[in-house]
N, C-alpha and C positions, 0 to 999 in steps of 0.2 A: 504494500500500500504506500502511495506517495505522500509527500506531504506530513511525515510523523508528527505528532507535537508531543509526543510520549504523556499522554493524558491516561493510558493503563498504569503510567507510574508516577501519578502525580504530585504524592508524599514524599517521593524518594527525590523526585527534580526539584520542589520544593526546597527540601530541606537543605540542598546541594545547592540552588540559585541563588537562596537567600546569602552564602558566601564569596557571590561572586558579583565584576561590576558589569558594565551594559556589555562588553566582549565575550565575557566568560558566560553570558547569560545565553547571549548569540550562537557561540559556540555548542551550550552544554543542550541549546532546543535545536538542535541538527543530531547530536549521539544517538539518539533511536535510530532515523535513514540512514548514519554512518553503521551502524551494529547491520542493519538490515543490506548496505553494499548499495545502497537509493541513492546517495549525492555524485553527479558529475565532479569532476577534477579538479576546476577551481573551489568548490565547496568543502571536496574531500578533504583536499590539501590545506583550507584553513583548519577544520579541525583536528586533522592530524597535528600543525604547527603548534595548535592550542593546548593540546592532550599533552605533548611531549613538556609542557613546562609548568600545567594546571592539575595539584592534585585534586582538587574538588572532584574536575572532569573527570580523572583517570575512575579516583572511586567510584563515581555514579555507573560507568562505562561498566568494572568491574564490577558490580550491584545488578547489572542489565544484565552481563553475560552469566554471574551466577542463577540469578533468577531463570534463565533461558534453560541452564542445566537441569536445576531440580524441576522445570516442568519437562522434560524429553525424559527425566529420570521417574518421573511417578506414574506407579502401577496403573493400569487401566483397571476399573472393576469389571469381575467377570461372576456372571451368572452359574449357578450350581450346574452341574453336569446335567443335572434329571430335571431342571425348570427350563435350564437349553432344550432339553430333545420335544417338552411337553409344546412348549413356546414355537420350534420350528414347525414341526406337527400342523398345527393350529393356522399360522401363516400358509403352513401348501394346499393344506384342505380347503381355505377359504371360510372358514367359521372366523 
């Protein structure tokens, strides 16, 4: 999605803009499309510039990428074996 403004993490960029000034604010509402690979080159490249000297940035950045982990890392819930079979059952019969 274009356009990030990282409003899914709006406590966490909060807590991180309120430390920083109008650049580092610029910069730190581009880290979601930089994390997601979304900014052309002159964008990228400001906030890479930014990152490499901003630790606010780098934290939040880090904050984004952990977050990104433990959601690819949590379990899917799965249905009992015997409420599967009753459940698909049901779907092919058309009831």
């Amino acid at each position: 999605m274009k356009g990030h403004d990282c409003s899914a993490h709006e406590e966490l960029f909060r807590r991180h803009a309120a430390r920083l000034g109008p650049r580092g604010r610029a910069a730190l509402s581009r880290v979601c499309a930089y994390l997601d690979g979304e900014l052309g080159g002159r964008e990228r490249r400001f906030v890479e510039r930014h990152l490499a000297g901003c630790r606010p940035c780098q934290d939040f950045l880090r904050g984004l990428r952990g977050a990104r982990r433990a959601l690819r890392a949590a379990s899917k819930p799965r249905l009992p074996g015997r409420l599967r079979g009753v459940l698909r059952r049901r779907l092919l019969s058309g009831r």
